[in-house]
C-alpha positions in Angstrom: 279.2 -3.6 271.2 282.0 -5.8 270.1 282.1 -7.3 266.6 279.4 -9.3 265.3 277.3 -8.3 268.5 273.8 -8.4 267.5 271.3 -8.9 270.5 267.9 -10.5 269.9 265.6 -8.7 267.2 268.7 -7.2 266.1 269.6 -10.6 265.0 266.6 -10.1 262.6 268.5 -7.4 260.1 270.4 -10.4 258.8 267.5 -12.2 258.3 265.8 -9.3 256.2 266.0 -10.0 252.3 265.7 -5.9 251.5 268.5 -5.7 253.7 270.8 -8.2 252.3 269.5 -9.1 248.9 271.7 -7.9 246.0 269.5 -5.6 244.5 267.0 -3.5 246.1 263.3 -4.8 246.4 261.3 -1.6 246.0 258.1 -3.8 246.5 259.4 -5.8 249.3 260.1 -3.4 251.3 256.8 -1.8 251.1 255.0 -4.8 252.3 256.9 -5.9 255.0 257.2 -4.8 258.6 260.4 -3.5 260.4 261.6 -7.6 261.0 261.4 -8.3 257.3 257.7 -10.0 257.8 255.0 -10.2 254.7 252.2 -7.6 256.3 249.1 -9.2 254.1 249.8 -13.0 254.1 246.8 -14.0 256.3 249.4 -17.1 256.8 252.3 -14.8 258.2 252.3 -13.3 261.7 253.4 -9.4 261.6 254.3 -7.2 263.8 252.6 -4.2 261.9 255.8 -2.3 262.7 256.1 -0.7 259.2 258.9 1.5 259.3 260.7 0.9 256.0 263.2 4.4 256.0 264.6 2.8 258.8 265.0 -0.3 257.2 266.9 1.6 254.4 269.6 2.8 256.3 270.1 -0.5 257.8 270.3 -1.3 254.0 273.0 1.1 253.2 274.8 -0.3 256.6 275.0 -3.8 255.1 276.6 -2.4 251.7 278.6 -0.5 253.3 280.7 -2.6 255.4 278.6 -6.3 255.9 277.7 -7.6 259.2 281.1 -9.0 261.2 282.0 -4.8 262.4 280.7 -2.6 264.8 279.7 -0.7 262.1 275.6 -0.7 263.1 276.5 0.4 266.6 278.9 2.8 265.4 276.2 4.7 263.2 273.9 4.6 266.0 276.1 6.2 268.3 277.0 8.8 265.3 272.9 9.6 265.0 272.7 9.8 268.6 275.5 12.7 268.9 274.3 14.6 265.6 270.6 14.7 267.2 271.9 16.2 270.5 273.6 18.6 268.0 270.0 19.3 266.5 268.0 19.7 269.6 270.5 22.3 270.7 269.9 24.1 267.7 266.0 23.3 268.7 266.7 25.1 272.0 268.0 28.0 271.0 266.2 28.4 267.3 262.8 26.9 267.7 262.2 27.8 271.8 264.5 30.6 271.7 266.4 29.9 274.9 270.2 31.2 275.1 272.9 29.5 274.2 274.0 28.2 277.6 270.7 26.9 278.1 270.2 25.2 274.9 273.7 23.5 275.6 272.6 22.1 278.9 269.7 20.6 277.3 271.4 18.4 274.7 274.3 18.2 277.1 271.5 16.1 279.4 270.0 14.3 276.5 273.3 13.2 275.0 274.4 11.8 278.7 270.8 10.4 279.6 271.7 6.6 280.6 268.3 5.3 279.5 269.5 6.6 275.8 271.9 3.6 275.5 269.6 1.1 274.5 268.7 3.0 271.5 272.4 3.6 271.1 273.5 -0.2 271.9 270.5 -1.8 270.4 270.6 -1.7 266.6 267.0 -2.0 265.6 266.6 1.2 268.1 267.8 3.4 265.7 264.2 3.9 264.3 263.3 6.6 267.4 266.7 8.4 266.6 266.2 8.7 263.4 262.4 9.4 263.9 263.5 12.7 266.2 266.0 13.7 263.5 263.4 14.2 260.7 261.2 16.1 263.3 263.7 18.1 264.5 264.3 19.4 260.7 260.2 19.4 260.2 260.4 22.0 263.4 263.2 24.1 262.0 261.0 24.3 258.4 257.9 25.5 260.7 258.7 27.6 263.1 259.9 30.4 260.6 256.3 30.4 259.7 255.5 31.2 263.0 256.7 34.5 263.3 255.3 36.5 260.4 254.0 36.7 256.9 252.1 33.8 257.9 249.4 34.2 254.9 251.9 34.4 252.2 252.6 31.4 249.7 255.8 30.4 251.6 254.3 30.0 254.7 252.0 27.2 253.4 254.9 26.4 251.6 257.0 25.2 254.6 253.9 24.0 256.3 253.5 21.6 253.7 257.3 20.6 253.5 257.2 20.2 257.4 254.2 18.2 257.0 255.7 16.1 255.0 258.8 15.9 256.9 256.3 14.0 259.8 255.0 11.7 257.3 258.7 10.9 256.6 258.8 10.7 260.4 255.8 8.6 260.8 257.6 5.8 258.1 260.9 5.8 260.6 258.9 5.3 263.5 255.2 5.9 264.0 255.8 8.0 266.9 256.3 10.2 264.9 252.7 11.0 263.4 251.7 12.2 266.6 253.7 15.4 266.5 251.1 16.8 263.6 249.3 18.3 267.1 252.8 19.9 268.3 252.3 21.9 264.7 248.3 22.4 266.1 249.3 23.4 269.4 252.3 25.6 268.3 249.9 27.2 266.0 247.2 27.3 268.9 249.5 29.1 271.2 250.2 31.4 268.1 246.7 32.6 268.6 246.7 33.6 272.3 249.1 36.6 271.5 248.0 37.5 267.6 246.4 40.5 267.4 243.5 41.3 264.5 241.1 39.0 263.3 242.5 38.4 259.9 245.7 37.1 261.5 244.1 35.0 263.8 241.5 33.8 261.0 244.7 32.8 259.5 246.1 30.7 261.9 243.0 29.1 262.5 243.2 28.1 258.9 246.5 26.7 259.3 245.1 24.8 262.7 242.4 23.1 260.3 245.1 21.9 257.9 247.2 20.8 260.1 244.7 18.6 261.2 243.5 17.3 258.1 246.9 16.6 256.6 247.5 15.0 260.2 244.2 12.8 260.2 244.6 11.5 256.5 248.3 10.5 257.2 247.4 8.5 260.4 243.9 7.3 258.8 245.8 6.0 255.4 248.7 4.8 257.5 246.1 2.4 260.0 244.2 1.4 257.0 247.5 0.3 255.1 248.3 -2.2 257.8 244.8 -3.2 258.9 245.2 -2.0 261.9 248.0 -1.3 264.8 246.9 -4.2 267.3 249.3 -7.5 267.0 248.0 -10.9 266.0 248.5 -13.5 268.3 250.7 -11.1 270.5 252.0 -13.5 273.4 251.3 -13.3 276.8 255.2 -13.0 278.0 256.2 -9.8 276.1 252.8 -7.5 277.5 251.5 -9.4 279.9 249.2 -7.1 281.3 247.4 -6.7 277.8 247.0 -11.2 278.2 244.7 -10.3 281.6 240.8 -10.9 281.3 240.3 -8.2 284.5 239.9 -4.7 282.9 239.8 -3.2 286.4 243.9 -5.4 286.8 244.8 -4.3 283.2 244.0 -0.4 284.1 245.9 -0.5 287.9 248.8 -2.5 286.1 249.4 -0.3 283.1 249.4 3.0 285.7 252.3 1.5 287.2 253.9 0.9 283.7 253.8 4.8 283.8 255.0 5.4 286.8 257.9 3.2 285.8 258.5 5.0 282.9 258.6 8.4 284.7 261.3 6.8 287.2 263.4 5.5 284.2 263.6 9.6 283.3 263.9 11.0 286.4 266.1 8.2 288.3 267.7 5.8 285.9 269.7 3.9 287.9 268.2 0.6 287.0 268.4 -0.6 283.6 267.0 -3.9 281.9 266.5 -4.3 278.1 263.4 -6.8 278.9 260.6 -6.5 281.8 258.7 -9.0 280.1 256.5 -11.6 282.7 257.0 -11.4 285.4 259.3 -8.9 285.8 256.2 -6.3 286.7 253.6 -8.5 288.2 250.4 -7.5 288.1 248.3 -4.7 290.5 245.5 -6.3 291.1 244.5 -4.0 294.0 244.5 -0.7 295.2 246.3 -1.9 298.0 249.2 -2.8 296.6 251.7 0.0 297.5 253.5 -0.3 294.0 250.8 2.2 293.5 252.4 4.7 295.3 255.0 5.8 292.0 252.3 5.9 289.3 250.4 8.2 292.0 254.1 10.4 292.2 254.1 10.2 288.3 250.2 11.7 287.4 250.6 13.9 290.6 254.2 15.1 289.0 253.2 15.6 286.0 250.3 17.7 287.0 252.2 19.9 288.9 254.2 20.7 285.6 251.4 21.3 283.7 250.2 23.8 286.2 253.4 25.5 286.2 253.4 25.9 282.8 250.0 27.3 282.2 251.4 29.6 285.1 254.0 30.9 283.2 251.2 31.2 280.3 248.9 33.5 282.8 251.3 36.3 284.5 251.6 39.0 282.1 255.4 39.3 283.7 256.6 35.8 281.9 254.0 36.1 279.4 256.6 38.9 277.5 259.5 36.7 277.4 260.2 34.5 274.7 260.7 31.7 276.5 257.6 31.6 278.3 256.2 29.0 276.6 258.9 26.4 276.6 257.3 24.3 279.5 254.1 24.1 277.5 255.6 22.9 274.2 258.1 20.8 276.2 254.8 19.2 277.9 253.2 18.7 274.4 256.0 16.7 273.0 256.4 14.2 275.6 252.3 14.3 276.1 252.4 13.5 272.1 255.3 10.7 271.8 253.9 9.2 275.3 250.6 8.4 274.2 251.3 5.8 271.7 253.5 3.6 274.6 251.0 4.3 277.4 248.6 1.0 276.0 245.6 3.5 276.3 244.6 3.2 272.4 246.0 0.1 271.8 248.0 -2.8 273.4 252.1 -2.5 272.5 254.5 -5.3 272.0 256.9 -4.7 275.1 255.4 -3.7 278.8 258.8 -1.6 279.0 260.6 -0.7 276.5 263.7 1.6 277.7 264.3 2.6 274.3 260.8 3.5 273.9 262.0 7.1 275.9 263.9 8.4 273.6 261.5 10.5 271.8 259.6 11.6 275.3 262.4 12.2 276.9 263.0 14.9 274.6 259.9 16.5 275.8 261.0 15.8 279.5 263.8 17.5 279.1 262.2 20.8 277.3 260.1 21.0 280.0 262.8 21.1 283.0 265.1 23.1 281.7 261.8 25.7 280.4 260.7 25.7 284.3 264.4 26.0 285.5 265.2 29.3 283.2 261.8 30.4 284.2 262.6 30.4 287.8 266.4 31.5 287.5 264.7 34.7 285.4 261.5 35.4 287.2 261.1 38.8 288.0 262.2 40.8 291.1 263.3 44.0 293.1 266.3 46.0 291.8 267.6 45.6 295.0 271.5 44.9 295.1 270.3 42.0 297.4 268.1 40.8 295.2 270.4 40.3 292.8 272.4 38.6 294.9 270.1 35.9 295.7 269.5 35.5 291.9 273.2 35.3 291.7 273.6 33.0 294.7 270.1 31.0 292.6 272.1 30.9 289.4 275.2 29.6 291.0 273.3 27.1 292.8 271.6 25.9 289.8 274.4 25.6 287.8 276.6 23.4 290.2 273.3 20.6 290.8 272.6 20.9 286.9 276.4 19.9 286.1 276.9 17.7 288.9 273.5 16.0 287.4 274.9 15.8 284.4 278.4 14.5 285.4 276.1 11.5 287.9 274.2 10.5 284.1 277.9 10.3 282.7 278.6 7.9 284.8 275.0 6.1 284.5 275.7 6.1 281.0 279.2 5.1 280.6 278.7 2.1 283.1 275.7 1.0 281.1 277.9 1.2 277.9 280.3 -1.3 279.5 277.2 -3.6 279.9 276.5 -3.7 276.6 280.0 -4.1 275.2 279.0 -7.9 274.1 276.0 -10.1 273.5 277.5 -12.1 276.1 278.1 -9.1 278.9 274.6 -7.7 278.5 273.2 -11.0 279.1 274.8 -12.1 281.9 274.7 -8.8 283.3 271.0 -8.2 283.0 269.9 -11.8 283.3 271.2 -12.0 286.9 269.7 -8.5 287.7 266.0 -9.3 286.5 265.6 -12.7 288.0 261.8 -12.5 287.2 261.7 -11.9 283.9 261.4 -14.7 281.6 263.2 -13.4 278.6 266.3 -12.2 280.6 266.3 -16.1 282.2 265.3 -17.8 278.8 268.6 -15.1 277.5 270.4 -16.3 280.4 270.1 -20.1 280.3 271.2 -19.9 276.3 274.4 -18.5 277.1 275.1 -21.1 279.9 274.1 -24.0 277.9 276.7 -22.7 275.0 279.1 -23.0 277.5 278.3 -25.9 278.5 277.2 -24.9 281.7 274.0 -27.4 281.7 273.5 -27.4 286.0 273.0 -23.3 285.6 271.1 -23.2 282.4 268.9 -26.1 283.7 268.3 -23.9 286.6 267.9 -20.2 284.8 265.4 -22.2 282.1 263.4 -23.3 285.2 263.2 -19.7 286.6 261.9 -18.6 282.7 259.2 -21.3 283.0 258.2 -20.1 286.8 258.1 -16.5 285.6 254.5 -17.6 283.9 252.1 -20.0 286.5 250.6 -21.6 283.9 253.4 -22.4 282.1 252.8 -21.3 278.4 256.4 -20.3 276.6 257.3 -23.4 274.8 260.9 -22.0 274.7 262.3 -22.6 278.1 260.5 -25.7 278.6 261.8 -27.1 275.0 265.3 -26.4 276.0 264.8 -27.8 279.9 263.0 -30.9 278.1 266.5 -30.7 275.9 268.6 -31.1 278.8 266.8 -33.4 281.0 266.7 -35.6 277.9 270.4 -35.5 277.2 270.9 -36.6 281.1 268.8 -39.5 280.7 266.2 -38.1 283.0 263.5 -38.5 280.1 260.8 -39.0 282.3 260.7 -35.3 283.6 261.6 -34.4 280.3 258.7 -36.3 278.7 256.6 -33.4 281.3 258.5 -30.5 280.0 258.4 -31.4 276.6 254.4 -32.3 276.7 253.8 -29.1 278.0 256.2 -26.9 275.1 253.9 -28.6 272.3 251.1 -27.0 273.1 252.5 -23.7 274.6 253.0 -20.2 272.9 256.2 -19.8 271.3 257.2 -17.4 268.1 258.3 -19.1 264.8 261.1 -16.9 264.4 263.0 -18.1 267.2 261.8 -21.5 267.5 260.9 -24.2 265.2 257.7 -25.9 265.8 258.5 -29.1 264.1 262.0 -29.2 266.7 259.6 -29.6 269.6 257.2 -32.1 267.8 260.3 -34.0 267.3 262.0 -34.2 270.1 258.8 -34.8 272.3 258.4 -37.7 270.3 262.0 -39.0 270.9 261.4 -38.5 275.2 258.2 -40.7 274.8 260.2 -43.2 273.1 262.6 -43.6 275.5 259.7 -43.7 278.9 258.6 -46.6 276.5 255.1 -45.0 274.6 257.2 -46.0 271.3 253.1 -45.6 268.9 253.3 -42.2 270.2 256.9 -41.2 269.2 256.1 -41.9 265.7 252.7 -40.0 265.4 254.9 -36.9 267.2 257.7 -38.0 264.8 255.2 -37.5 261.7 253.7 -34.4 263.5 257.0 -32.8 262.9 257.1 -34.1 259.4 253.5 -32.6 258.8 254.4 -29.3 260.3 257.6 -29.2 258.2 258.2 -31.9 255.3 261.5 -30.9 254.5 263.1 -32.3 258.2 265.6 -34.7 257.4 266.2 -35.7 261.3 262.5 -36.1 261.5 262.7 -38.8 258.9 265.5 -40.0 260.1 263.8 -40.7 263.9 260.9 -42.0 261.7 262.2 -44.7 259.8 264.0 -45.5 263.0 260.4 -46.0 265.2 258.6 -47.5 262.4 260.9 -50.3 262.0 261.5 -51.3 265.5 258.1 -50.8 266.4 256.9 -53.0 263.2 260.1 -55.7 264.1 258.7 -56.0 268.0 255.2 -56.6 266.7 253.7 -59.8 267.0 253.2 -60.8 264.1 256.1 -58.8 262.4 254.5 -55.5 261.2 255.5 -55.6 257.1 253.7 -52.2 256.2 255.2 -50.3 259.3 258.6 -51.6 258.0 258.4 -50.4 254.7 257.1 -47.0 255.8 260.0 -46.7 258.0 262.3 -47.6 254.8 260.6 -45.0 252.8 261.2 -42.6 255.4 264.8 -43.5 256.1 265.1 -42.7 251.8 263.6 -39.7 252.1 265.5 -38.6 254.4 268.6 -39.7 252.7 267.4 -37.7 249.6 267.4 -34.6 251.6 270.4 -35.1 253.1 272.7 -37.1 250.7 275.7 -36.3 252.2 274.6 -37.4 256.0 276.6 -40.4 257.0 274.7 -41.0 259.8 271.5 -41.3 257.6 273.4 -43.9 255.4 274.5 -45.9 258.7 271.1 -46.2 259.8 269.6 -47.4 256.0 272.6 -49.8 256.1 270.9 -51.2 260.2 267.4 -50.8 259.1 268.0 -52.5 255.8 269.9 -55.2 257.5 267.0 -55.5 260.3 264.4 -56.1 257.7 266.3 -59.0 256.2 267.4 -57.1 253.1 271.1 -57.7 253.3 272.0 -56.8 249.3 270.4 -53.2 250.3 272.0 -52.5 253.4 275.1 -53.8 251.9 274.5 -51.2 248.8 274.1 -48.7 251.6 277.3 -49.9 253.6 279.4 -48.9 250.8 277.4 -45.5 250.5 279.1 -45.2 253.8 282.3 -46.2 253.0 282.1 -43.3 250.4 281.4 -40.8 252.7 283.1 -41.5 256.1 285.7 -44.2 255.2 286.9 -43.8 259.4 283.8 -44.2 260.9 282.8 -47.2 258.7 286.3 -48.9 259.4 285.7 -48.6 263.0 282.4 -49.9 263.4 283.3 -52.8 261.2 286.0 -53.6 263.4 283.1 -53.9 266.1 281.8 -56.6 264.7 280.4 -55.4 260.8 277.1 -54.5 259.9 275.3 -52.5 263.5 272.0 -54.0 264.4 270.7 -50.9 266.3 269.9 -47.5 265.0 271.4 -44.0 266.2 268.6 -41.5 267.3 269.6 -37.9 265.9 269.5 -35.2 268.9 271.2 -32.2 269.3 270.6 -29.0 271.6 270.0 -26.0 269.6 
C-alpha cells in the first residue's frame, strides 16, 4: 500500500485520540472499542470490538513515524513473516513434525492469498497479533505436557500460558476460545497416561483450564454488556437483518461453505461481500447449497480421519499422530466465533477473518499428508518404492501448490498497492455488493467522473430492494442536484433522511440540509426551512445550515403577502449566527450584505459590504462592477 493509503475503518486509526493524543490515555483506552468509540455512553453507538493491545501498537506506529508512510503496512507485513516464523517452530516443537514438514506448513501460511487482507488492511493486524501471543502461550504449555506435570512449574506455565490467552483475548477475542485447545491438548494427554494419579492430575489441570477459561470469557462479556452490536445495519450482515429463522440458518450455511472455498480455492478475493453480494437461500432448492453441503461433508471426512489415526495402534505410537486432531481443534475453536451460531458478526465475510482458522486448516492437511506419506507397510524393496514414488509425488503438488498461492498472493498484493487500485479493482469485480459500489462511485465522483459514479451509486442503492443506506442515495441526491435534475433528487434525497446510515461516515445534519435545499428548488420553499432547521437541531454548530436558513426565511417572509417581519428577522439572526461561526466566510458576509439590503436595512448591509471588502477585496470589486449591492442570495452546496 502506497503512502498515506488507509482504506475504510483503517481510516478510523487517525481518528482515535489514544492513538494520536500526546500523552497516553490509560483510561481511554480502556473504555473504548477498537474504532476509538466510548463503550458505556448509552448515547454512543459501539462496536463492542475491545481490543486495546492492538490499539497500542497502532499507538507506538503513530510515534514512531506519523501517518503520511507505509509504515502501518510495513509492520503488518513484518508480523505476518515473524508468525510464519513461529508456527514453524509450532510444527516442529509443539506437534513434533520434522523439519521439512514444519517448513511446508508456514511456507503455505506465509503464501496463503487470503492472508493479504490482514497484511494490506491495517486494522487487520489484530488476528496477527492475536496468533502471535498464542503461538508463545503454546510454546509455555506444551512443556508441561510431557512430564513432571504435578510439580509447581507445571502450574506455573499453565498459569503464564493462561494468561498469555487473556493477553490474546484483549488483541482479538478470537483468541479466548483457544482455553479448550489447552482442554483438549490436556484431554488427549489422558488417552495415553498411564496410573491414576497421573491421570487424576490432568484431570485437575482440565478443571482449571476451564475455570480460568470461563471467568476470562464471563468477565470479558460482562465488561462490554454483551457481544451483539447495537443498531448493526442491515448492509454489512444482512442475513442477521432477515425475520425468517428457517432463511437466516440456510443462508449462514452458505457463509460457511464460502469460507471453506476462500481456504481451499482462493482465487476470488473481495474485501466486502456486504448486501447483496451473497443473496439470501431461501430454499433448499437453491443449488448454492451444494458448497456448504461439500464444506460440512469435508470437514467430516477429516474429522473421521483423524480420530482414525487416533484408533490404529500402528499411528497411535508416532508422535505425530495427533496433529490432525489438534489441527481440527484450532480451526473448530477460532471458527466458531465467525460462524454467527452464538451471535450475529459485523461483516457476512470477512477474508481477514481466516487468518487465525486457517492456521488450523493448515495443521490439519499437512498432519493427514505426513500420516499418509508414513503409514505403515511391507519391507518389500517395492514397497518402498511406491512410498518413494508417494513422497516424490507429494512433494512436486505440495510445491507446485505453494508456487500457484505465490502467485495468488502476489497478484492480490498488486491490488492493494493503493486506496484507489483496490477500489477500482474490487468495485468492478463485486458488482452486487453495496459497499464495493458505494467505494466505487466515491472514487469516480473525486475524479470528476459524475455519469459513472451516478451509475455505480445507483447499483449501491439496487443492491438493497427497499432502499435503506442513506449513503448512496445522499450522494445520487448530490449529483442529480448539482445537474439541475432536483426533482429526482428531491426522491433520492427523501428517501436518505429516513434510511440507515453510520455517523462515522456520514453526517446526519448533511442530508437534512441538503434535502431541504432539493425541495426548495421543486418549489416546497416552508419545507426547506423546517429541513434547514432539522439540520440545525441535529447539529447547532452548522454554519451552512444557517447560512441556507437565513437565506429561506427571508425570501420566504419577502414573497409573503403581507411581508412576513418575524420570518425576516429570524432569517437575519440566522445569517449572524452563522457569521459568528464562521467569521472568516466571505460568502456568509455577501449574503448578510443581500439579506440586509432585501429587508430594507441599507446602513447594515452596507456595514456588512465592507466586512467583505476586508475579507475578499476581488470578489467584492467584481460584483460591484455588476451593478453594487446583489439582490439575490448564494445557496451553499458542495459534494462531499
Amino acid at each position: 500500500m502506497q503512502i498515506g493509503g488507509f482504506f475504510m475503518d483503517d481510516a478510523m486509526i487517525a481518528k482515535n485520540a489514544v492513538v494520536t493524543d500526546a500523552s497516553l490515555d490509560w483510561r481511554r483506552l480502556w473504555r473504548t472499542d477498537y474504532w476509538g468509540l466510548e463503550m458505556f455512553d448509552p448515547n454512543t453507538w459501539t462496536h463492542k470490538s475491545f481490543r486495546p493491545f492492538t490499539v497500542l501498537t497502532f499507538r507506538w506506529n503513530y510515534l514512531l513515524h506519523g501517518f503520511n508512510n507505509c509504515g502501518f503496512h510495513l509492520t503488518n507485513a513484518l508480523l505476518h513473516a515473524v508468525c510464519s516464523v513461529q508456527l514453524a517452530i509450532f510444527g516442529r516443537r509443539a506437534l513434533r513434525l520434522p523439519w521439512a514438514w514444519a517448513g511446508l506448513l508456514a511456507a503455505l501460511f506465509a503464501a496463503h492469498p487470503v492472508h493479504t487482507e490482514s497484511i494490506c488492511y491495517v486494522v487487520g493486524r489484530a488476528d496477527i497479533i492475536c496468533m502471535q501471543v498464542l503461538f508463545f502461550a503454546i510454546e509455555v504449555f506444551c512443556p508441561g505436557q510431557k512430564n513432571s506435570i504435578g510439580a509447581w512449574h507445571a502450574w506455573l506455565k499453565l498459569v503464564a500460558a493462561s494468561t498469555l490467552v487473556v493477553v490474546s483475548g484483549l488483541c482479538k477475542e478470537t483468541g479466548f476460545t483457544f482455553f479448550g485447545l489447552f482442554v483438549i491438548w490436556e484431554v488427549l494427554s489422558i488417552t495415553r497416561t498411564q496410573g491414576l494419579r497421573p491421570c487424576l492430575v490432568r484431570w485437575l489441570r482440565v478443571a482449571v483450564l476451564l475455570l480460568i477459561g470461563g471467568t476470562a470469557c464471563a468477565y470479558r462479556v460482562w465488561y462490554t454488556a454483551g457481544t451483539q452490536i447495537a443498531r448493526m445495519d442491515p448492509y454489512s450482515n444482512p442475513i442477521a437483518a432477515s425475520d425468517n429463522l428457517w432463511t437466516r440458518a440456510l443462508s449462514y450455511a452458505l457463509v460457511h461453505g464460502m469460507y471453506m472455498k476462500l481456504l481451499v480455492w482462493p482465487v476470488f478475493l473481495c474485501y466486502d461481500y456486504s448486501m447483496d453480494a451473497v443473496p439470501l437461500v431461501e430454499s433448499l432448492g437453491d443449488l448454492r447449497l451444494l458448497l456448504p453441503c461439500t464444506a460440512y461433508l469435508g470437514f467430516f471426512l477429516v474429522v473421521t480421519l483423524a480420530l482414525a489415526c487416533l484408533a490404529d495402534p500402528s499411528r497411535r505410537r508416532r508422535p505425530t499422530a495427533e496433529v490432525p486432531a489438534i489441527g481440527i481443534a484450532m480451526f473448530a475453536l477460532s471458527f466458531l466465533p465467525m460462524m454467527n451460531i452464538l451471535f450475529p458478526i459485523g461483516t457476512l465475510v470477512g477474508e481477514r477473518l481466516l487468518y487465525m482458522p486457517s492456521v488450523g486448516f493448515l495443521v490439519v492437511a499437512i498432519g493427514l499428508a505426513e500420516q499418509f506419506l508414513a503409514a505403515p507397510g511391507s519391507r518389500s524393496a517395492r514397497s518402498s518404492w511406491g512410498r518413494v514414488a508417494k513422497s516424490f509425488i507429494f512433494w512436486i503438488l505440495a510445491f507446485a501448490l505453494l508456487a500457484f498461492w505465490w502467485f495468488l498472493c502476489n497478484r492480490r498484493v498488486l491490488d492493494w498497492r493503493s486506496v484507489e487500485q483496490i477500489t477500482l479493482v474490487d468495485g468492478l469485480k463485486q458488482l452486487g455488493s453495496s459497499r464495493t459500489q458505494f467505494n466505487l462511485a466515491n472514487l469516480y465522483l473525486q475524479s470528476q467522473r459524475l455519469d459513472e459514479a451516478l451509475v455505480a451509486y445507483r447499483r449501491s442503492v439496487a443492491a438493497d430492494p427497499q432502499e435503506r443506506d442513506s449513503q448512496p442515495l445522499y450522494h445520487a441526491g448530490q449529483i442529480l442536484m448539482y445537474r439541475g435534475q432536483y426533482q429526482e433528487a428531491e426522491i433520492y434525497l427523501h428517501k436518505a433522511v429516513s434510511g440507515y446510515f453510520s455517523p462515522l461516515t456520514l453526517h446526519e445534519e448533511e442530508v437534512w440540509h441538503d434535502y431541504g435545499l432539493a425541495l426548495w428548488h421543486v418549489g416546497r420553499s416552508v419545507e426547506a426551512a423546517q429541513n434547514f432547521q432539522n439540520a440545525i437541531i441535529t447539529n447547532p454548530a452548522f454554519p451552512k445550515g444557517y447560512n441556507n436558513l437565513a437565506c429561506a426565511l427571508v425570501l420566504i417572509g419577502m414573497s409573503s403577502k403581507p411581508v412576513n417581519a418575524q420570518l425576516i428577522n429570524e432569517g437575519l439572526q440566522a445569517a449572524e449566527q452563522a457569521i459568528t461561526l464562521t467569521p472568516g466566510s466571505p460568502l456568509y458576509w455577501r449574503n448578510a450584505a443581500a439579506l440586509l439590503n432585501l429587508a430594507g436595512d441599507q446602513r447594515a448591509a452596507m456595514g456588512a459590504w465592507e466586512r467583505l471588502r476586508a475579507i475578499d477585496p476581488h470578489s467584492a470589486a467584481q460584483m460591484e462592477a455588476s451593478g453594487g449591492l446583489p439582490q439575490d442570495c448564494t445557496w451553499e452546496f458542495y459534494f462531499r
